[in-house]
KOLBA-329822 format. One record per residue: residue in three letters; x, y, z of N, C-alpha, C in turn. Coordinates in steps of 0.2 Angstrom, whole numbers, plus 5000, padded with zeros to 4 digits. Layout:
<sites>
AlaXYZXYZXYZ...
</sites>
This chain:
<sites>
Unk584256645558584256635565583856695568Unk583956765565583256815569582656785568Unk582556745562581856745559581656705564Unk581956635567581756585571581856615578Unk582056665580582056695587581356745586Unk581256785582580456805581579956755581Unk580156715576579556665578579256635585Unk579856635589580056595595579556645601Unk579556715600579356745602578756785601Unk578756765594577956775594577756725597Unk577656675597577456605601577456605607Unk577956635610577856645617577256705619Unk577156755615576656795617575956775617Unk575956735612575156705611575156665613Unk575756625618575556555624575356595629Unk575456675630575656725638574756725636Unk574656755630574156785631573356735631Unk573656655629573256605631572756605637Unk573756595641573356565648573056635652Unk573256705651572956735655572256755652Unk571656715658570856735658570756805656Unk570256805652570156855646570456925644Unk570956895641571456925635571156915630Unk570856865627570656845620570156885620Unk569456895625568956925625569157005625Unk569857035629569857105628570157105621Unk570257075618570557095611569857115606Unk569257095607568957125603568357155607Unk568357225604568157285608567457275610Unk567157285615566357275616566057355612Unk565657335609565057405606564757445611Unk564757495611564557535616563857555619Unk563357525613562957515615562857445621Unk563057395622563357335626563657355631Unk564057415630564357445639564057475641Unk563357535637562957585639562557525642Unk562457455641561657425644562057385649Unk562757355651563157325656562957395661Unk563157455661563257485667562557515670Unk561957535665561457535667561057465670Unk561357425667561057355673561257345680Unk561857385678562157375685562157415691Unk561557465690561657515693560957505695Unk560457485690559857455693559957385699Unk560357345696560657295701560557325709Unk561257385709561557405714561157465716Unk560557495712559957505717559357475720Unk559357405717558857375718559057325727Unk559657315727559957285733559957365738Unk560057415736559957445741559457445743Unk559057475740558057475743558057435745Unk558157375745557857295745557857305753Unk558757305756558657295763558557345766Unk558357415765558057455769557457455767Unk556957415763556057385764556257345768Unk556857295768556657245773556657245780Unk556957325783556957355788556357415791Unk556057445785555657475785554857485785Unk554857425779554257405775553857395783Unk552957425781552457395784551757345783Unk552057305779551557265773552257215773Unk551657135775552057075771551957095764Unk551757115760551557115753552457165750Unk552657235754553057245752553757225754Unk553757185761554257145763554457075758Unk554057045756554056985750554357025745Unk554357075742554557105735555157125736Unk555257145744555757185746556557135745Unk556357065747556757015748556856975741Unk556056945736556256945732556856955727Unk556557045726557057085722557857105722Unk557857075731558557085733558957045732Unk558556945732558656895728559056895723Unk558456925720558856905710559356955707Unk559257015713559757075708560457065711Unk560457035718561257025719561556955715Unk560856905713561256855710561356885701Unk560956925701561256955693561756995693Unk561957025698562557075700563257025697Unk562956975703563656945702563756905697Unk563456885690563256885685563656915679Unk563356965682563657035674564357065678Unk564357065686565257085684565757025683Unk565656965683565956915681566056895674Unk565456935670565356955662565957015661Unk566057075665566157145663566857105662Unk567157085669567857035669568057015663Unk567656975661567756935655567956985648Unk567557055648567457085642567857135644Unk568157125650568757215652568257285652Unk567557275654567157345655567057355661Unk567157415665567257415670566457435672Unk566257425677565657445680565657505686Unk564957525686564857565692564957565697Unk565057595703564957555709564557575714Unk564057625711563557675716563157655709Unk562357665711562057715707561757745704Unk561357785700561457845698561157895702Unk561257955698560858005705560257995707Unk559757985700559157985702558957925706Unk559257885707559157805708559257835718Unk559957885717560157875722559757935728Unk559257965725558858035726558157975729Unk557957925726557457895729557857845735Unk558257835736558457795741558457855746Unk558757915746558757965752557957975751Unk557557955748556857985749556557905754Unk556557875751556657805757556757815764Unk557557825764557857835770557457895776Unk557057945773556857985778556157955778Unk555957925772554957895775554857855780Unk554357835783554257795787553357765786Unk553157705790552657695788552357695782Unk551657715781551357695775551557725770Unk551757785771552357845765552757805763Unk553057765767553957725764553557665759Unk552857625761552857575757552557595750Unk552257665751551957695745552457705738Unk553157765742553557765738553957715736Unk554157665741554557595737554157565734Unk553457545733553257525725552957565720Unk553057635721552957685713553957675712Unk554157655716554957685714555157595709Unk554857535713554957465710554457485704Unk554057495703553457495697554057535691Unk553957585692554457625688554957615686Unk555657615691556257555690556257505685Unk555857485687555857385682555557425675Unk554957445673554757485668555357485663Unk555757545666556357575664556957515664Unk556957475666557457405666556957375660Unk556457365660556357305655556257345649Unk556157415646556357435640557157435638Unk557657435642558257435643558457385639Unk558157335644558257265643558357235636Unk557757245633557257225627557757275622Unk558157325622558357365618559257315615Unk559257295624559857275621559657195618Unk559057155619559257105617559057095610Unk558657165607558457165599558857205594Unk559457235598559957265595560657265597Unk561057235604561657245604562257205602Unk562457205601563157205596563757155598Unk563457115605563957075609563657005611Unk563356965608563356905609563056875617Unk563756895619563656865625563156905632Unk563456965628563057015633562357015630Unk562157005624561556995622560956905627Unk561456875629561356805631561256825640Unk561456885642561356905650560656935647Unk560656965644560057025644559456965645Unk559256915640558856875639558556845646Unk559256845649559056805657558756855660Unk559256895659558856965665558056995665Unk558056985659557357015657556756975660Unk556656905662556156875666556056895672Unk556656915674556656945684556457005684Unk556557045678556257105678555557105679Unk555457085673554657075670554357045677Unk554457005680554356975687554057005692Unk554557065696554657115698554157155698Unk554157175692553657215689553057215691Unk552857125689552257105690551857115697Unk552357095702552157085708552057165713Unk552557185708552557265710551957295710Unk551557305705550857315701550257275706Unk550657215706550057165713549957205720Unk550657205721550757205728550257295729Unk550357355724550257405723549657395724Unk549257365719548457345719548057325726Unk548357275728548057245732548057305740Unk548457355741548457405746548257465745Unk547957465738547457535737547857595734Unk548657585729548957635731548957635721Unk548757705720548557725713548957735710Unk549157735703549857765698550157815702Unk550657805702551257865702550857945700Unk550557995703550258055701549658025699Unk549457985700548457995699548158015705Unk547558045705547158065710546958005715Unk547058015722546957945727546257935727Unk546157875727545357855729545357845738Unk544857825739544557805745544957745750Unk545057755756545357695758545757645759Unk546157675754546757635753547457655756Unk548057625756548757635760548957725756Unk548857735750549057795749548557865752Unk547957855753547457895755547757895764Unk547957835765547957835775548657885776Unk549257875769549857915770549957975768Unk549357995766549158075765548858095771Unk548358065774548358095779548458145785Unk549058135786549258175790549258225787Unk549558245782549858295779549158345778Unk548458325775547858335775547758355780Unk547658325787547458355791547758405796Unk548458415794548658465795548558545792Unk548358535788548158565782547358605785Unk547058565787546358555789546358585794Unk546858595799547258645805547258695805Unk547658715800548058765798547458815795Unk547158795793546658835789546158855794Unk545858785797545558815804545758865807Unk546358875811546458915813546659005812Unk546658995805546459065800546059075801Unk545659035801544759085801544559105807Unk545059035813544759075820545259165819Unk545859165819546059225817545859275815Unk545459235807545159315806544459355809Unk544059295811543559305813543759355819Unk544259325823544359385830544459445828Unk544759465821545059535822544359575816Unk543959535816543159565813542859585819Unk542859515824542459545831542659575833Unk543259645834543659675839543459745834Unk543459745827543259795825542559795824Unk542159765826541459775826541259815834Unk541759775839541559805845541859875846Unk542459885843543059955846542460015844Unk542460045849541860115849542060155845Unk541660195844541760255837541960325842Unk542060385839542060435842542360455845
</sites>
């Protein structure tokens, strides 16, 4: 009689644990490098939708406005993607992200103009770089199937991104991230200002020193 009331109730468990959606999937533990690449996608995701709509507030280039909305596109539909995945695996996700992610967004929020298109595509350029090695890490090494089957998706919109980031960059005159600016282009017009105040400031050192040579060449002797 106990043996058939265990049995009776082992049965019931694994009928319970049937029907509730992914119990079967948390019983076997995701590898940690598959939760280290779920949360860094995620955070790219949920950097990428925020820049998006403040370029698409901001931006002053159809070229960065098209990127701006493109990318906002595919990262909220990959968002809602990989947490529908995380559900399934019981890994909990970010829900901000990361600092540095979040250090160019405050660096956004105070640009304007031709500063703000410059820096949101050295920050897209960059970003996606650092997504598509990501990316590629987990799809030729992680340890989860399925999460290796998102990575594969993900990684065309990156590479995408990229591309257009690089175009849009090109096409406006605006050089690598730290190289020396050339002639004419959107990063040399958003230097500018900065230059010619510079070119101000200087000027008027020289009118200053110059007076206080002419005061001592006139001040009488004796």
């Amino acid at each position: 009689m106990r043996k058939c009331a265990a049995a009776a109730v082992g049965g019931v468990a694994m009928v319970a644990a049937l029907a509730v959606p992914g119990v079967a999937a948390h019983a076997a533990a995701v590898p940690e490098q598959d939760k280290s690449f779920m949360t860094q996608a995620a955070q790219v995701n949920l950097a990428e939708i925020t820049i998006g709509k403040l370029a698409l507030q901001k931006a002053t280039t159809p070229q960065v406005r098209s990127l701006a909305q493109e990318t906002l596109t595919d990262h909220q539909d990959a968002q809602g993607k990989l947490e529908r995945l995380a559900e399934q695996k019981g890994v909990t996700l970010p829900s901000s992200p990361n600092a540095q992610q979040q250090s160019t967004g405050k660096q956004l929020e105070s640009a304007s103009g031709a500063m703000f298109d410059t820096i949101y595509l050295h920050a897209e350029i960059s970003g996606h770089q650092e997504a598509s090695t990501l990316t590629r890490s987990e799809i030729d090494s992680g340890g989860n199937a399925d999460v290796q089957s998102f990575a594969k998706d993900f990684l065309p919109a990156v590479l995408k991104h990229l591309s257009h980031a690089q175009e849009a960059a090109k096409a406006l005159g605006i050089p690598p991230k730290g190289a020396n600016t050339g002639s004419g282009g959107l990063a040399e017009r958003a230097q500018s200002s900065a230059g010619d105040l510079g070119l101000v400031a200087g000027g008027l050192a020289m009118v200053v020193a110059a007076g206080a040579v002419l005061l001592r060449w006139r001040r009488p002797t004796g």
